[in-house]
C-alpha positions as CSV (number, residue, x, y, z in Angstrom):
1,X,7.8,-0.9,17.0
2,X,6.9,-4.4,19.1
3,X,5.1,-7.2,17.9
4,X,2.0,-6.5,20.0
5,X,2.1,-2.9,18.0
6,X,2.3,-4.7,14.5
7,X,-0.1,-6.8,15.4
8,X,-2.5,-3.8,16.3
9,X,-1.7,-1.9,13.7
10,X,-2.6,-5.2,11.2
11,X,-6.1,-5.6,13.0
12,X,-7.0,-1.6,12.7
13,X,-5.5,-1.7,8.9
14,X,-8.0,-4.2,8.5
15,X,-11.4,-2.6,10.0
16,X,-10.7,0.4,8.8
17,X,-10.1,-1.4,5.0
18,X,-13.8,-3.2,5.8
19,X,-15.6,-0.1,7.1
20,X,-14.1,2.3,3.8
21,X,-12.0,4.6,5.6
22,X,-8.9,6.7,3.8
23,X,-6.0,4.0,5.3
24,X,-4.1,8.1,5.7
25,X,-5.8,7.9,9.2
26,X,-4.3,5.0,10.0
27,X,-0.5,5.6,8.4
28,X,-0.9,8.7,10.9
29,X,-1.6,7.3,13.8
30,X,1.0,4.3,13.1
31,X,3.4,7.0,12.0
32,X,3.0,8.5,15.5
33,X,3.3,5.7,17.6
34,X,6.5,4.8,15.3
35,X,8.0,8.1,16.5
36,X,7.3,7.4,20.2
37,X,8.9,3.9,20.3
38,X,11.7,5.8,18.3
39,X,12.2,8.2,20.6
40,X,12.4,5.9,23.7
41,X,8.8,5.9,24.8
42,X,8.4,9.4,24.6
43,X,11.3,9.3,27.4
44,X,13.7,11.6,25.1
45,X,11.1,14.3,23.8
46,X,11.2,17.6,25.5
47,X,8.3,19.0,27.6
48,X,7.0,22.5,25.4
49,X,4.9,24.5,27.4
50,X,7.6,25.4,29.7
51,X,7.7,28.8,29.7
52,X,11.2,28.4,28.2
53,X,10.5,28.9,24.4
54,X,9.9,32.5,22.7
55,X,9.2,34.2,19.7
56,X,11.3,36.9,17.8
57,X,9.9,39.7,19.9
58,X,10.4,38.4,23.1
59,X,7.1,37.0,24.2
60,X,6.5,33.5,25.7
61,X,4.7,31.2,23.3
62,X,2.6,28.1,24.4
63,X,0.6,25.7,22.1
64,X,-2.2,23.3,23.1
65,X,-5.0,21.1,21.3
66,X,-8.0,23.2,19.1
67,X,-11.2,22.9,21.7
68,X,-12.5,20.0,19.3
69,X,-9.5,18.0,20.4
70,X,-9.3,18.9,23.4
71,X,-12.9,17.3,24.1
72,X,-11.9,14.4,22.3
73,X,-8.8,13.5,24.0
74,X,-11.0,13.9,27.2
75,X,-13.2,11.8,26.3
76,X,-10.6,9.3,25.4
77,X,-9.2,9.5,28.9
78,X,-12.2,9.2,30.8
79,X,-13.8,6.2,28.8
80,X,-14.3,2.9,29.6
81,X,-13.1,1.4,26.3
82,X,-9.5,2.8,27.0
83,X,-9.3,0.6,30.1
84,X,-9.2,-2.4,28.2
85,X,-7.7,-1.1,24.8
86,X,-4.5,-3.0,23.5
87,X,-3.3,-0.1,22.2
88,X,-0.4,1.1,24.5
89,X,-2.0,3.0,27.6
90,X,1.0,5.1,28.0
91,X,1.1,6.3,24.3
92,X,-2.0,7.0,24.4
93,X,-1.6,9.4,27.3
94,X,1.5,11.1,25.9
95,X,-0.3,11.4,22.2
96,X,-3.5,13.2,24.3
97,X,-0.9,15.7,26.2
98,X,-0.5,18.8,24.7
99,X,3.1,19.6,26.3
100,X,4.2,16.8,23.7
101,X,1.8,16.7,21.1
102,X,-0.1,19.9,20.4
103,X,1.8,20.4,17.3
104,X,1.5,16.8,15.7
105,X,-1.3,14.1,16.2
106,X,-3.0,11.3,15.0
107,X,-6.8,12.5,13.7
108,X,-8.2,11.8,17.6
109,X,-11.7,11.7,16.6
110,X,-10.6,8.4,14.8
111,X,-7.9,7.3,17.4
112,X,-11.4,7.0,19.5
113,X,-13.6,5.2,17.7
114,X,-10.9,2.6,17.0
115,X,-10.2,2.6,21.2
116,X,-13.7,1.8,21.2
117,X,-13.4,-0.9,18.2
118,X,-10.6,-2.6,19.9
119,X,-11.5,-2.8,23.4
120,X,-14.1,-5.2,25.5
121,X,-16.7,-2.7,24.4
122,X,-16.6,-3.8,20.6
123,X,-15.3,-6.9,20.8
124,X,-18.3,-9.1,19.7
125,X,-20.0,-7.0,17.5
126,X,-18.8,-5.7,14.2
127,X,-18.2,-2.4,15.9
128,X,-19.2,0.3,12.8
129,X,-16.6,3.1,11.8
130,X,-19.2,6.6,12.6
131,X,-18.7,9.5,10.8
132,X,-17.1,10.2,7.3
133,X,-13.2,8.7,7.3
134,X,-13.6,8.0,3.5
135,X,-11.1,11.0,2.7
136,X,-8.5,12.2,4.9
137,X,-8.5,15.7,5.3
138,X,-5.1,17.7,6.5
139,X,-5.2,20.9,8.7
140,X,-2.5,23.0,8.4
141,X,-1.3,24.4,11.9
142,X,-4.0,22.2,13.6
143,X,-3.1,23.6,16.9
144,X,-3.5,27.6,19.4
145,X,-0.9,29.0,19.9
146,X,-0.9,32.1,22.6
147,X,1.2,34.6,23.6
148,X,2.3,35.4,27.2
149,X,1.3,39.4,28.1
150,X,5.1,40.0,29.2
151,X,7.6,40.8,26.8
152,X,11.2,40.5,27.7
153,X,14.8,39.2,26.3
154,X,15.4,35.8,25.7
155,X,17.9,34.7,28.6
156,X,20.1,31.7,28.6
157,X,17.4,29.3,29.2
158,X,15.3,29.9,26.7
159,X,15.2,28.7,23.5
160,X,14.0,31.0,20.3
161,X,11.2,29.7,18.4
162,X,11.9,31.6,14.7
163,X,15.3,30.9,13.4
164,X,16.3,32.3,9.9
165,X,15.5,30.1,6.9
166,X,18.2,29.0,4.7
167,X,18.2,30.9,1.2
168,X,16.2,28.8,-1.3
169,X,18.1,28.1,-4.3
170,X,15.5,25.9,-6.0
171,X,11.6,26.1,-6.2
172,X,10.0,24.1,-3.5
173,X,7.7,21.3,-4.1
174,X,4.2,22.3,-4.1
175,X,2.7,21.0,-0.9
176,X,-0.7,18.8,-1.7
177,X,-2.8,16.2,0.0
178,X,-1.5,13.5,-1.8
179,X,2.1,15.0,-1.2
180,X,1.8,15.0,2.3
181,X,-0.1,11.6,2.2
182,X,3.2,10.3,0.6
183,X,5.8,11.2,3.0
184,X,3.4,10.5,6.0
185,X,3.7,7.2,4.1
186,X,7.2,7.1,3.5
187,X,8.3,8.3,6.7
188,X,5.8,5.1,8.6
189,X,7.6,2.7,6.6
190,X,11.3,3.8,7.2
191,X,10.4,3.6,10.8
192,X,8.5,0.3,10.1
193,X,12.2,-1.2,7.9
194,X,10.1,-1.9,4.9
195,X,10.6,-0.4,1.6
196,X,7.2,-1.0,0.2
197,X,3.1,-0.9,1.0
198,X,3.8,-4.2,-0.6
199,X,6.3,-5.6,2.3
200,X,4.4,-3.4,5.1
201,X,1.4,-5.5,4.8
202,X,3.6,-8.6,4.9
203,X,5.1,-7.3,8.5
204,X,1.7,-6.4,9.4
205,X,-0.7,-9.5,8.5
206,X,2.4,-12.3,8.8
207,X,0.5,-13.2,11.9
208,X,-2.8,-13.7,10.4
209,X,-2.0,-16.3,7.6
């Protein structure tokens, strides 16, 4: 990530510390714009929605937002608080497209209240954080997923979506919140080159002191 996106991500680390919120929202959405500078702006990721992808039976798959998203992410693009948002414009149009980010996303009602906190529109108030952030609650397969009507053999150009899963020779790990919070953690700071919340704050608020 840049300096302008440390700097953001010090400032929204900050308000959301202030206004009580689970810092999990935040590590997501720094996690995600992590991955997009990773991957070359978005530049490298793969369009889904192509008609190119299918399932073991044949059928053309597709994934987009859950209607609750999708109306938040519209909202996002038509408001006047995005206009004037440091946040990267761009990343915030690929992170609101389904065709790259239906299955993984920053929590978007909270990406949009801290649009609206860092923009001209909150600027000189102490813009309030609405609506209950104080836990962060994870959605398993928070996405649709549809099924095209025509079933036929994948062909050269597709790509199959289920692939066989490698036999497991140990128990896995039980998946919890605070499992998943740790390697959404883990996984921000490897991208960020720090080893530690500790030194991730350093990188963060070096700026401030």
């Amino acid at each position: 990530m840049n300096r302008d996106d440390r700097r953001f991500l010090g400032n929204v680390y900050e308000w959301a510390q202030d206004q009580g919120a689970d810092l999990t929202y935040v590590d997501s959405l720094g996690l995600s714009l992590a991955r997009y500078r990773e991957n070359d702006d978005g530049r490298i990721c793969a369009r889904a929605n192509q008609g190119n992808v299918r399932d073991g039976e044949g059928y053309t798959i597709y994934q987009r937002f859950t209607d609750r998203d999708a109306a938040t992410a519209e909202r996002i693009l038509q408001s006047e608080a995005l206009k004037t948002t440091p946040l990267d414009h761009k990343f915030i149009g690929y992170i609101t497209d389904k065709d790259y980010s239906a299955l993984s996303h920053p929590d978007f009602e909270f990406l949009e209240q801290v649009i609206n906190r860092f923009s001209v529109k909150g600027e000189d108030k102490q813009w309030p954080l609405s609506g209950d952030f104080s836990s962060y609650t994870y959605i398993k397969n928070n996405f649709i997923e549809t099924r095209s009507g025509e079933k036929r053999k994948p062909d050269n150009d597709d790509t199959q979506d289920t692939t066989p899963a490698p036999p497991k020779t140990t128990k896995p790990k039980e998946i919890t919140l605070e499992s998943l919070r740790d390697d959404m953690r883990k996984s921000f700071m490897r991208a960020m080159g720090v080893e530690n919340f500790s030194s991730l704050f350093d990188v963060l608020f070096k700026n401030k002191r």
